[in-house]
C-alpha positions as CSV (number, residue, x, y, z in Angstrom):
1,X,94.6,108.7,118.4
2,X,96.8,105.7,119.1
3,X,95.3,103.6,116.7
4,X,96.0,106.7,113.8
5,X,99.6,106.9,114.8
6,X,99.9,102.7,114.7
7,X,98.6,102.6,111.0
8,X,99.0,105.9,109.9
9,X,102.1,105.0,106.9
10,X,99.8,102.5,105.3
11,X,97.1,105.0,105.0
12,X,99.3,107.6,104.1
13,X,100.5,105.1,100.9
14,X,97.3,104.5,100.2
15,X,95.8,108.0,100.4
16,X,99.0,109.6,98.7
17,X,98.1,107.2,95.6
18,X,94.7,108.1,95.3
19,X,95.9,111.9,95.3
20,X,98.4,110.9,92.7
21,X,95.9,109.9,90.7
22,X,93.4,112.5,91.0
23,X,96.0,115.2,90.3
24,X,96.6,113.2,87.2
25,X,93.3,113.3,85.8
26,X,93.1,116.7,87.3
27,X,96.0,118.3,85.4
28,X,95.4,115.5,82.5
29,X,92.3,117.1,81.8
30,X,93.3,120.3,81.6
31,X,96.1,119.4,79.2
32,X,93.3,117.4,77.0
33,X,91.0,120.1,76.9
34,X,93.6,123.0,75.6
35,X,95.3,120.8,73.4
36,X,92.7,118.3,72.0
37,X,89.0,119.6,72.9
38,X,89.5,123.3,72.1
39,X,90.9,123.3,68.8
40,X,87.4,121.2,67.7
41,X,84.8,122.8,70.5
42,X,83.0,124.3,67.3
43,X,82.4,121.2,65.6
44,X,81.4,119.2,69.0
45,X,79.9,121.6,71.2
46,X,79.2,118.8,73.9
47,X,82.9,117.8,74.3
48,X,83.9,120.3,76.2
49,X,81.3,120.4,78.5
50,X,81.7,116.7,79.3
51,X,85.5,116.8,79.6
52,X,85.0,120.0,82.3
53,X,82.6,118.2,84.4
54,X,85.4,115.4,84.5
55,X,87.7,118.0,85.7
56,X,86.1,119.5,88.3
57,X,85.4,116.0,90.2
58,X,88.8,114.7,89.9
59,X,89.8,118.2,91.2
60,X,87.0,118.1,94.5
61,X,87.8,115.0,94.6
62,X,91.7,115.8,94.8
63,X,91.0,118.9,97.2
64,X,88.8,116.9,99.3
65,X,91.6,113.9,99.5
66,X,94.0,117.0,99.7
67,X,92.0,117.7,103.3
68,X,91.9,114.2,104.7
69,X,95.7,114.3,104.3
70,X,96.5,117.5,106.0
71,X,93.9,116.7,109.0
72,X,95.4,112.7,109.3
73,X,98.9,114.4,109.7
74,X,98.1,117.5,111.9
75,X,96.5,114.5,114.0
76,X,100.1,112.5,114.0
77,X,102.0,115.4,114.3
78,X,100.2,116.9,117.3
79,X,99.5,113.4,119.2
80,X,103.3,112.8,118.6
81,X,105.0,115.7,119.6
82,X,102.5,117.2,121.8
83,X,102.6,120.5,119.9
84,X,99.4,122.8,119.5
85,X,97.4,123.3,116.4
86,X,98.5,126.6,115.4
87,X,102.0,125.2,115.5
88,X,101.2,122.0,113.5
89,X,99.1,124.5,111.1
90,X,102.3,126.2,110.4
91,X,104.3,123.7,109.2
92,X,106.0,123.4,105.8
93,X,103.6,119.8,105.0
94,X,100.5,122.0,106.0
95,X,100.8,125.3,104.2
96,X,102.5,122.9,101.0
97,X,98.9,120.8,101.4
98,X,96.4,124.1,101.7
99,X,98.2,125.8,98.5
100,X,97.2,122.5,96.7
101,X,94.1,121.7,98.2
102,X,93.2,125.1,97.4
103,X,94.6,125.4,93.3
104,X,92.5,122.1,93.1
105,X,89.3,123.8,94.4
106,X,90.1,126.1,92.2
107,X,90.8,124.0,88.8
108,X,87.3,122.3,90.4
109,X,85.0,125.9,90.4
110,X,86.6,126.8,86.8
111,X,85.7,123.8,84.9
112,X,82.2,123.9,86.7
113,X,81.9,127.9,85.5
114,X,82.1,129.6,81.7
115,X,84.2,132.2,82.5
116,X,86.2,134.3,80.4
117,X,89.9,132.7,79.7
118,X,88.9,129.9,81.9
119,X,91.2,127.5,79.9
120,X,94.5,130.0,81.0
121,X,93.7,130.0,84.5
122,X,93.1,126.0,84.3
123,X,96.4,125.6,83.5
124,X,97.7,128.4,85.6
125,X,96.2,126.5,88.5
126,X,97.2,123.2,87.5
127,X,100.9,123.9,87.1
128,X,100.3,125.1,91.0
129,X,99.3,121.7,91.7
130,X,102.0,120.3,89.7
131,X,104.5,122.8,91.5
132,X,103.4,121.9,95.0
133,X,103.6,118.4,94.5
134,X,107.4,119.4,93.0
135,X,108.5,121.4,95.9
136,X,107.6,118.3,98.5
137,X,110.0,115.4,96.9
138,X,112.9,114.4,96.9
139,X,114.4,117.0,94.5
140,X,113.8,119.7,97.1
141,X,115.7,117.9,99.8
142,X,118.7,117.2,97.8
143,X,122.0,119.9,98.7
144,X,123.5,119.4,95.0
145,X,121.7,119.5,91.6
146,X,118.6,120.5,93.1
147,X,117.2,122.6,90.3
148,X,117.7,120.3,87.5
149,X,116.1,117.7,89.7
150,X,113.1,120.0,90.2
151,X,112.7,120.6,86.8
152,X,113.3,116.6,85.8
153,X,110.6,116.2,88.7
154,X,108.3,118.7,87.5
155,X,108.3,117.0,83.8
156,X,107.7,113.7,84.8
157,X,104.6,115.1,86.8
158,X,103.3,116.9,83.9
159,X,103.8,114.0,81.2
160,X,102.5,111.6,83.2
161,X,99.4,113.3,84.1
162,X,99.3,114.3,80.0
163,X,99.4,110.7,79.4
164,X,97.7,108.7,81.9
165,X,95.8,111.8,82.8
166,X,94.4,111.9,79.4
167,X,93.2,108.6,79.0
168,X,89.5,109.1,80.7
169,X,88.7,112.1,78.7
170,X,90.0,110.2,75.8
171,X,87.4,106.8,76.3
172,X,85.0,109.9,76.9
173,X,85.6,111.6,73.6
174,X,85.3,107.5,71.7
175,X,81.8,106.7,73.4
176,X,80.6,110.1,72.4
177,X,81.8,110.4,68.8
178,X,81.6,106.9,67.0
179,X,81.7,107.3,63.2
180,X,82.0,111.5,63.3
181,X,84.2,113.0,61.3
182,X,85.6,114.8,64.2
183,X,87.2,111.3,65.4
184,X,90.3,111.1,63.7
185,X,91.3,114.5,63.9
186,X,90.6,113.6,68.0
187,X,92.7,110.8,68.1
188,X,95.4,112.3,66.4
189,X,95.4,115.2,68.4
190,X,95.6,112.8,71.7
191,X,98.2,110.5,70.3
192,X,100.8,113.7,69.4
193,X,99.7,114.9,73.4
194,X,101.0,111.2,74.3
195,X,103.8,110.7,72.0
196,X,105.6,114.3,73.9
197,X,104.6,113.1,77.4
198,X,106.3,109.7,76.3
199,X,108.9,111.4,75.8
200,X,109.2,113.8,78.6
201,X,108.6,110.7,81.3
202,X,111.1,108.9,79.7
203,X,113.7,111.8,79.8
204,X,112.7,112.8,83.4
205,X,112.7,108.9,84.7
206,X,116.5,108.9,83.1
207,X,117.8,111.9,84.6
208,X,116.2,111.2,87.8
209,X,117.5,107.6,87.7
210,X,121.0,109.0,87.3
211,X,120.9,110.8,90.3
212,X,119.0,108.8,92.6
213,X,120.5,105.3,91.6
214,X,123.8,105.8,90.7
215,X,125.3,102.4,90.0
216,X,124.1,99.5,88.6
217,X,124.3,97.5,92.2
218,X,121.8,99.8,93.3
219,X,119.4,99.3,90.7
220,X,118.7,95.4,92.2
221,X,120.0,96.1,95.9
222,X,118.3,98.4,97.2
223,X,113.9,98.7,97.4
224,X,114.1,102.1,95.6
225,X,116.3,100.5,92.6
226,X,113.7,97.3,92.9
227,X,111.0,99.9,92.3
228,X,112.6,101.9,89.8
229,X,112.9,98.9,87.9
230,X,109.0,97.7,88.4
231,X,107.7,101.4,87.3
232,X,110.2,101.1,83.8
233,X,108.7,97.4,83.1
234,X,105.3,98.7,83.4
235,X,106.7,101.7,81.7
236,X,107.5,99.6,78.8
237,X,104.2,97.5,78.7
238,X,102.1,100.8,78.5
239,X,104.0,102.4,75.8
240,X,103.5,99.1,73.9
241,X,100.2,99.5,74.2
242,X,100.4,103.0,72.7
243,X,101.9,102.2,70.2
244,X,99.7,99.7,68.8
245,X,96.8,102.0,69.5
246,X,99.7,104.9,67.2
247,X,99.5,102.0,64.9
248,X,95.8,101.3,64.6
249,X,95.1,105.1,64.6
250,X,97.0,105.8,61.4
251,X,95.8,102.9,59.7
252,X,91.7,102.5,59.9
253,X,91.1,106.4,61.9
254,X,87.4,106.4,63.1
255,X,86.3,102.6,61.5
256,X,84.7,100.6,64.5
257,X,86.8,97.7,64.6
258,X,89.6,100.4,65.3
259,X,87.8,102.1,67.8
260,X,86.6,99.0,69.5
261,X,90.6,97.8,70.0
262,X,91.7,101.3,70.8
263,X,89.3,101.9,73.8
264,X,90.1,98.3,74.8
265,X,93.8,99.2,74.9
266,X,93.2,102.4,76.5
267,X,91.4,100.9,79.3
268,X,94.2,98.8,80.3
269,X,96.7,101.5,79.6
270,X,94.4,103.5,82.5
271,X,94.7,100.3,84.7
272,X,98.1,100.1,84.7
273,X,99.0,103.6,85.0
274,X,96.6,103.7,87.9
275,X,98.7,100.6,89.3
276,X,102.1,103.1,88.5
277,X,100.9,106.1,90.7
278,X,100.6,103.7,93.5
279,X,103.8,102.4,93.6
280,X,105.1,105.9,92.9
281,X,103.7,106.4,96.2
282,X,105.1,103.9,98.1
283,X,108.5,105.4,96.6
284,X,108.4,108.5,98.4
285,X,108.5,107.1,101.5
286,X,111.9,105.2,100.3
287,X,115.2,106.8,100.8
288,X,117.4,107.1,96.6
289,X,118.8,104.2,96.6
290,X,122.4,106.6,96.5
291,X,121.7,107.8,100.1
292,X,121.8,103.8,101.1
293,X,125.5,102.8,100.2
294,X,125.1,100.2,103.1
295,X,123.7,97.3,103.3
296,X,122.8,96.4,99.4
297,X,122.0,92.9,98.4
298,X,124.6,91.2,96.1
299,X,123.2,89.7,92.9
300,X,124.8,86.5,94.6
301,X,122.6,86.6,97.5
302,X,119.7,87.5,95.3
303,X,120.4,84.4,93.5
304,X,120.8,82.6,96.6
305,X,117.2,83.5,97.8
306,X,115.7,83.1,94.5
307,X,116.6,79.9,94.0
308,X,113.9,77.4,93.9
309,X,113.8,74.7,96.9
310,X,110.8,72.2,97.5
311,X,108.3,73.5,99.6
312,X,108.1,73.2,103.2
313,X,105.4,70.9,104.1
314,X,105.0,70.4,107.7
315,X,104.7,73.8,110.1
316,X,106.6,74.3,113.7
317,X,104.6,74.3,116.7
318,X,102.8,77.8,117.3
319,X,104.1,77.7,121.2
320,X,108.3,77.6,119.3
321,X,107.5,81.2,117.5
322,X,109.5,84.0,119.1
323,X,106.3,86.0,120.9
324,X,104.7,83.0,122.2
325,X,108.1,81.9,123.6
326,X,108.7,84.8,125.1
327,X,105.3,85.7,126.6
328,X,105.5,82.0,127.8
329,X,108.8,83.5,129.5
330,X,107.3,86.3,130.5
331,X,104.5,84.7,132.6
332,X,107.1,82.1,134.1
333,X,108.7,85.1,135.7
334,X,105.7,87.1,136.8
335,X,104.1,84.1,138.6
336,X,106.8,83.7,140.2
337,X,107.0,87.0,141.2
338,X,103.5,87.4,142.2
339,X,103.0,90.3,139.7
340,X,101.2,90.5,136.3
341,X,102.8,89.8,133.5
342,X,103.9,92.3,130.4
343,X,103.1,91.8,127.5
344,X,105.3,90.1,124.7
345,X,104.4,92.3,121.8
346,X,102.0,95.1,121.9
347,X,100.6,96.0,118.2
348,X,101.8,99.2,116.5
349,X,104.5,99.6,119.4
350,X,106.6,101.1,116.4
351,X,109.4,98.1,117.5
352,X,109.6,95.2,114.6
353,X,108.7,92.1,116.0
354,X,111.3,89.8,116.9
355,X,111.6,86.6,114.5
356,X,113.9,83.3,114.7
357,X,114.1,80.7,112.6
358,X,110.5,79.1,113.5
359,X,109.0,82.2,113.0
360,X,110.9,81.8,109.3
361,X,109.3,78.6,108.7
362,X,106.2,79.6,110.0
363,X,106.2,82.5,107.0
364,X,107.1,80.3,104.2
365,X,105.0,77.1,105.1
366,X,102.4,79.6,105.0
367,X,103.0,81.0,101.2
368,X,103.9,77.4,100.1
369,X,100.6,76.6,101.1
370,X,99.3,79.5,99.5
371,X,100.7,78.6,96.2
372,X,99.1,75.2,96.5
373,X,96.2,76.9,96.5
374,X,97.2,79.6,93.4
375,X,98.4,76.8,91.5
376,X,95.5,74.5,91.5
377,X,93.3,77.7,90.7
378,X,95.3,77.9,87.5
379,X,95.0,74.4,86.7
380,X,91.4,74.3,87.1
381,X,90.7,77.5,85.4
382,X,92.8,75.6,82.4
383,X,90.7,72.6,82.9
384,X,87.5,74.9,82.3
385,X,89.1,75.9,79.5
386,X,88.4,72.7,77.6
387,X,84.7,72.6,78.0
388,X,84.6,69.2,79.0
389,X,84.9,69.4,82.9
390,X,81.9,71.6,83.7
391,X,82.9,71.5,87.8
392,X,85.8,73.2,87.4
393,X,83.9,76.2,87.0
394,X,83.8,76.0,91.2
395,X,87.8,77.0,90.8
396,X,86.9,80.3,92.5
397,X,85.7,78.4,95.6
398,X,89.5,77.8,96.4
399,X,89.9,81.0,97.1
400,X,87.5,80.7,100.0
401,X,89.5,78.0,100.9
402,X,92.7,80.5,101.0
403,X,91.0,83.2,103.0
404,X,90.5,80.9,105.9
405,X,93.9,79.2,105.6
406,X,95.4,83.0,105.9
407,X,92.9,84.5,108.6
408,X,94.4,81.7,110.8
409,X,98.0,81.4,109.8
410,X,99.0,85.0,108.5
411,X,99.6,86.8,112.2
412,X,100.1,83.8,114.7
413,X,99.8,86.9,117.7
414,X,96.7,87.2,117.0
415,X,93.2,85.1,117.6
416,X,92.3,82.7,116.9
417,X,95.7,81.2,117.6
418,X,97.5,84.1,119.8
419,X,96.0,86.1,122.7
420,X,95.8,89.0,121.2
421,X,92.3,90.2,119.5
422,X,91.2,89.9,115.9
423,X,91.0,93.7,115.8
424,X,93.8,95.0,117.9
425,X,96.4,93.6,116.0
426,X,95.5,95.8,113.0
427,X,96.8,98.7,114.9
428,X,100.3,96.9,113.5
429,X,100.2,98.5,109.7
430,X,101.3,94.9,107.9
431,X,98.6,93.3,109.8
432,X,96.4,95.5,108.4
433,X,97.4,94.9,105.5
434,X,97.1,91.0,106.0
435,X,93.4,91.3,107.0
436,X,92.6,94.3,103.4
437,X,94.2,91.1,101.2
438,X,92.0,88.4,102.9
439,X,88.9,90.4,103.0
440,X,89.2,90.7,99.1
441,X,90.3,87.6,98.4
442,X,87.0,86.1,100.4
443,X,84.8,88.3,98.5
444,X,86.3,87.8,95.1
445,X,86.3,84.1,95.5
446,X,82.4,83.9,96.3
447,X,81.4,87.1,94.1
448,X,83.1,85.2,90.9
449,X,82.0,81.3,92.2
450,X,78.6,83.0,91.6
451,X,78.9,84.6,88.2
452,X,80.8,81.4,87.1
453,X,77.7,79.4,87.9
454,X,75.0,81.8,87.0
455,X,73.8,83.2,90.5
456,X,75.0,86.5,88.5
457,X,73.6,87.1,85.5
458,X,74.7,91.1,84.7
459,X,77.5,90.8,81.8
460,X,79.4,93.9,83.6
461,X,79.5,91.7,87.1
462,X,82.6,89.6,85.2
463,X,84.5,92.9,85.2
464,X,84.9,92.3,88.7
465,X,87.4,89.8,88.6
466,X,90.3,91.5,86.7
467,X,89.3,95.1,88.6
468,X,90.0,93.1,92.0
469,X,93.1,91.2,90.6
470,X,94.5,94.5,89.2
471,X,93.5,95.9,92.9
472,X,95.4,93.4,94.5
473,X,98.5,93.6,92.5
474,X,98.7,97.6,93.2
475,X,98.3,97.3,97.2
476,X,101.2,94.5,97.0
477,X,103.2,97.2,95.0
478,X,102.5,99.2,98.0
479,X,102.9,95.9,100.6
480,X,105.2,96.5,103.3
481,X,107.2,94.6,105.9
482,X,108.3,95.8,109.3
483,X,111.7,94.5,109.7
484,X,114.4,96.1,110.8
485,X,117.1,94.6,108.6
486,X,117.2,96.4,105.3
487,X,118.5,93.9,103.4
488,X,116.5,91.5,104.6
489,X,113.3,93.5,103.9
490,X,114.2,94.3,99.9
491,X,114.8,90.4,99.7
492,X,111.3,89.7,101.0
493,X,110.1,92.4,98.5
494,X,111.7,91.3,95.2
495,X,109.6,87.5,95.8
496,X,106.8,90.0,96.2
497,X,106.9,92.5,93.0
498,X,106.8,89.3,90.4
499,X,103.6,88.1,92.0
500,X,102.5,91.9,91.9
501,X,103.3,91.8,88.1
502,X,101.6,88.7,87.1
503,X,98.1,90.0,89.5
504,X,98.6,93.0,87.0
505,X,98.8,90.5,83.7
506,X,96.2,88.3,84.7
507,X,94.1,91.5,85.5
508,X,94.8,92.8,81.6
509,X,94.1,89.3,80.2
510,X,91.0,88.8,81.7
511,X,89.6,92.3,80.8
512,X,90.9,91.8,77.2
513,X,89.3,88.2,77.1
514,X,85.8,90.1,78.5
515,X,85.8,92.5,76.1
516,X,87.0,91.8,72.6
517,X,85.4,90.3,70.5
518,X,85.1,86.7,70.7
519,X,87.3,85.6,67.9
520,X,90.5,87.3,69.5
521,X,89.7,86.2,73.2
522,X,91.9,82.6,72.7
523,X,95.5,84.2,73.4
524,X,94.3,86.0,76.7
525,X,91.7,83.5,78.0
526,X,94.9,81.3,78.4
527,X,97.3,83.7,79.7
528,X,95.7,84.8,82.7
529,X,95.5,81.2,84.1
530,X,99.1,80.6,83.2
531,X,100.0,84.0,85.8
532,X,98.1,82.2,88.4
533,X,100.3,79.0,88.0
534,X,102.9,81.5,87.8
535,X,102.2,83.1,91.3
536,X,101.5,79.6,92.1
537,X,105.0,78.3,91.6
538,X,106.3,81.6,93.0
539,X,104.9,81.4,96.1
540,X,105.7,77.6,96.4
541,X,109.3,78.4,96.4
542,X,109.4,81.7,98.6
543,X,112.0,81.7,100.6
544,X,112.8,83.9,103.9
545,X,116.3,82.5,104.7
C-alpha cells in the first residue's frame, strides 16, 4: 500500500492518458461509423463490421482501464484517510468512474451485437462517456461561467475524439478499399467529419483559454499556460497535416500515390494526437493558470535561464550534495549519542528533497553530459548519411553509453552511489520516472544497434525507433519534478517541452523516411538527425540556476 500511495500521480498521468485515448477511439468510432460508414454500408458490407469490432476493444479496453482507475484510487483513498470501502465506494470520483466504466461496456456489447437502432444507442452511450468525463474537470469546479465552460469542455471532447478518434477507422477503411469506387466518397465523408471537429477544438481550446489563462503573462509563466501553448503548436502541426491530406483528397481521390501519402500522413497525425491526450492529462492535475496569480515567471527570468552558457564540465563531490551532507550530519550526532541514526530522505515521504547549489551542479553536469552524448548521436547519424563511413552505423551504441552514464548519476540517493536501494527509491514518483526513460533508452539503443547492422532483418523492426522516440517525447510531456518552488519547477519544465518537441519531430521524420517511397525520403532522413543535435545543444546548455 505504501509503495501505491508513493507513486500513485505518475500512474495516475499515465493511466488517465491511456483512458483519454481509448475514449477517443471509443467515441471516434462511433462518430465514423454514423457519419461515414453508414451512409455506404450497402456498397461495402464489411466496413462496418470491421469498424464495430474496433469499437468494442477500444470501449473494453476503456472500461477495463476505467476499473484499474477506480480500484488504484479506492486503494489511495482508503490507505490515506483510513475510511471504509463502502465509504470510499460512495464518493463523487467512484460513482463518476462506474457510470463511465459502465456506458463503455456498454458502447463495447453494442458494437459486438446487431441489434436494432444499435447506431442511436452508440451514440447515446458515448455522449455518457463524453459527459462523465465533462462533469470531472475543471469546468465543474469553477463558481462563475460554469455552464459555458461545460459546454466549451464537452466540444473539445467530442471534436477531438471525431478527429483523432477517427483516424484508426479511417487507415482501416484505406487498407480495405484500395482502388473502389467507394474510396472517394469515404474520404470525403471523413475529411467534412474533420474539418467540423477542427473547428469545434479550435473554438473550445479559445474559449477555454480565455477563462483559464487570462493574460498573456500567464500564457509563459505559469506550467498550465506552458502546456496550453505545447498542445496549440502540436495543434497547428496536425491541422497542417490535414490539410495537405484536404489537399491531396480533392485533387487525385482514390489514385495510389494519394492514398499511399494520405495513410502516411494520417499515421503521424494518430501519433501526435496520441502524444496530445497525454499531455492533456498531465493538465488536469495543473491548477488554470488564473487561479496562480503568484509566483509567475517574468519573460526576463525566462530569458535569463534560457540563455545559453558553456557547459559544466567537472561535477562536485557526491559527499557535498544536500542528503549525503546531512545524513553525514545525522550519523555525527547519533554516534555520539549512542542511538541509531534517522534517515536523511526517505523515498516517496511526500516532502521535496532538499537541494543547494551542489545539488544544482550535480543536475546540470548531468544533462550537459547527456547532450554530449545526443549531439554526437546526431553527428554520426549525419555522418551515415553520406555512405562513406560505414561505422557510424554503431551511432545507436551511444545510447548504451547514456543509459549507464544516467543509471549512476540521475538519483545520487540511491545505489550504486547513495545508500539507499536500486528499487526503493522508485517509491519517489520522478525516480521512477528516471529509471522508465533509462530502461527505454538501453533497449532502444541495442534493439536499433542491431537492425542498423543486420542482426534484424524484419523491415517492420525499423518502426521501432520513431514508436520509442515518439514514446519518449509523450512521457516527458508528462515528466514531473517534485520541487516545491513553483516557479522554479515551470523553469525546469520549459528546458524540458523543446526537447519533448523535437523527440516528437524526430519520431515523424523517421516514420516518414521508413515509409515513403524512396524518392521523397531525402528531406526527413536529414531532419530527424538535425532534432537530435537539436536536443543535443539543448541539453548542453540546461540550466537550473
Amino acid at each position: 500500500m505504501s509503495l501505491l500511495l508513493d507513486v500513485f500521480g505518475f500512474l495516475d498521468v499515465l493511466l488517465r492518458g491511456a483512458s483519454n485515448v481509448l475514449q477517443a477511439f471509443t467515441i471516434g468510432g462511433v462518430i465514423y461509423l454514423v457519419a461515414v460508414i453508414a451512409p455506404i454500408e450497402r456498397q461495402a458490407p464489411g466496413l462496418a463490421r470491421s469498424v464495430c469490432s474496433g469499437i468494442a476493444w477500444s470501449a473494453g479496453l476503456l472500461a477495463g482501464v476505467e476499473a484499474v482507475i477506480l480500484t488504484l484510487k479506492g486503494a489511495v483513498l482508503m490507505g490515506t484517510l483510513d475510511i471504509a470501502i463502502d465509504d470510499a465506494a460512495g464518493a463523487g470520483f467512484a460513482l463518476a468512474g462506474t457510470i463511465r466504466g459502465v456506458a463503455a461496456a456498454t458502447i463495447a456489447l453494442l458494437a459486438a451485437s446487431t441489434a436494432p437502432r444499435r447506431s442511436l444507442m452508440l451514440l447515446a452511450s458515448a455522449a455518457m462517456v463524453a459527459a462523465v468525463v465533462v462533469l470531472n474537470n475543471h469546468a465543474a469546479g469553477r463558481l462563475d461561467n460554469r455552464a459555458p465552460l461545460m459546454a466549451a469542455a464537452a466540444l473539445h471532447q467530442l471534436a477531438a475524439a471525431a478527429w483523432i478518434g477517427g483516424i484508426p477507422y479511417f487507415l482501416a477503411t484505406l487498407a480495405r478499399l484500395p482502388g473502389r469506387a467507394e474510396w472517394p466518397e469515404t474520404a470525403r465523408r471523413f475529411s467534412t467529419v474533420c474539418m467540423f471537429a477542427v473547428a469545434g477544438l479550435l473554438a473550445a481550446g479559445l474559449f477555454k483559454s480565455w477563462f483559464y489563462i487570462g493574460s498573456p503573462d500567464a500564457i509563459w509563466g505559469t506550467s498550465y499556460g506552458a502546456m496550453t501553448s505545447t498542445k496549440a503548436l502540436l495543434f497547428a502541426v496536425l491541422v497542417t497535416l490535414g490539410a495537405f491530406n484536404f489537399i491531396s483528397l480533392r485533387r487525385a481521390a482514390g489514385a495510389p500515390a494519394t492514398t499511399h501519402m494520405v495513410t502516411r500522413r494520417a499515421e503521424v497525425e494518430l501519433a501526435l494526437g496520441i502524444a496530445v491526450f497525454f499531455a492533456a492529462a498531465s493538465m488536469t492535475s495543473l491548477p488554470p493558470a488564473v487561479d496562480l496569480p503568484n509566483d509567475r515567471a517574468t519573460w526576463a527570468e525566462i530569458a535569463d535561464r534560457m540563455a545559453p552558457q558553456w557547459p559544466r564540465l567537472s561535477s562536485p563531490s557526491h559527499a557535498a550534495l544536500s542528503i549525503p551532507a546531512i545524513q553525514a550530519r545525522l550519523d555525527a550526532e547519533a554516534a555520539a549519542a549512542g542511538q541509531p541514526a534517522p534517515r536523511a530522505y526517505i523515498p516517496g515521504g511526500g516532502e521535496p528533497t532538499p537541494r543547494n547549489a551542489e545539488d544544482i551542479a550535480w543536475s546540470e553536469y548531468n544533462h550537459h553530459w547527456a547532450g554530449m552524448f545526443v549531439l554526437a548521436i546526431g553527428i554520426l547519424s549525419l555522418i551515415e548519411r553520406t555512405g562513406r563511413a560505414r561505422w557510424a552505423r554503431s551511432w545507436p551504441l551511444l545510447f548504451i553509453g547514456l543509459s549507464i552514464f544516467l543509471l549512476i548519476r540521475s538519483d545520487p540517493r540511491a545505489w550504486p552511489l547513495g545508500d539507499i536501494g536500486f528499487f526503493e527509491v522508485m517509491r519517489d514518483p520522478e525516480a521512477l520516472q528516471h529509471r522508465i526513460f533509462i530502461l527505454l533508452i538501453a533497449a532502444f539503443g541495442i534493439f536499433e544497434w542491431s537492425v542498423r547492422v543486420g542482426r534484424i532483418t524484419n523491415p517492420r523492426a525499423a518502426l521501432v525507433f520513431p514508436a520509442v522516440s515518439m514514446l519518449g517525447a509523450g512521457l516527458l510531456l508528462a515528466h514531473s519534478h517534485a520541487l516545491a518552488n513553483v516557479k522554479e519547477e515551470l523553469l525546469i519544465e520549459l528546458t524540458h517541452l523543446p526537447i519533448a518537441l523535437l523527440g516528437l519531430a524526430t519520431g515523424a521524420a523517421r516514420w516518414f523516411e521508413l515509409r515513403v517511397p524512396p524518392a521523397q525520403r531525402a528531406v526527413p532522413a536529414m531532419i530527424w538527425p538535425i532534432c537530435f543535435v537539436g536536443v543535443g545543444l539543448l541539453l548542453m546548455t540546461y540550466r537550473e540556476v
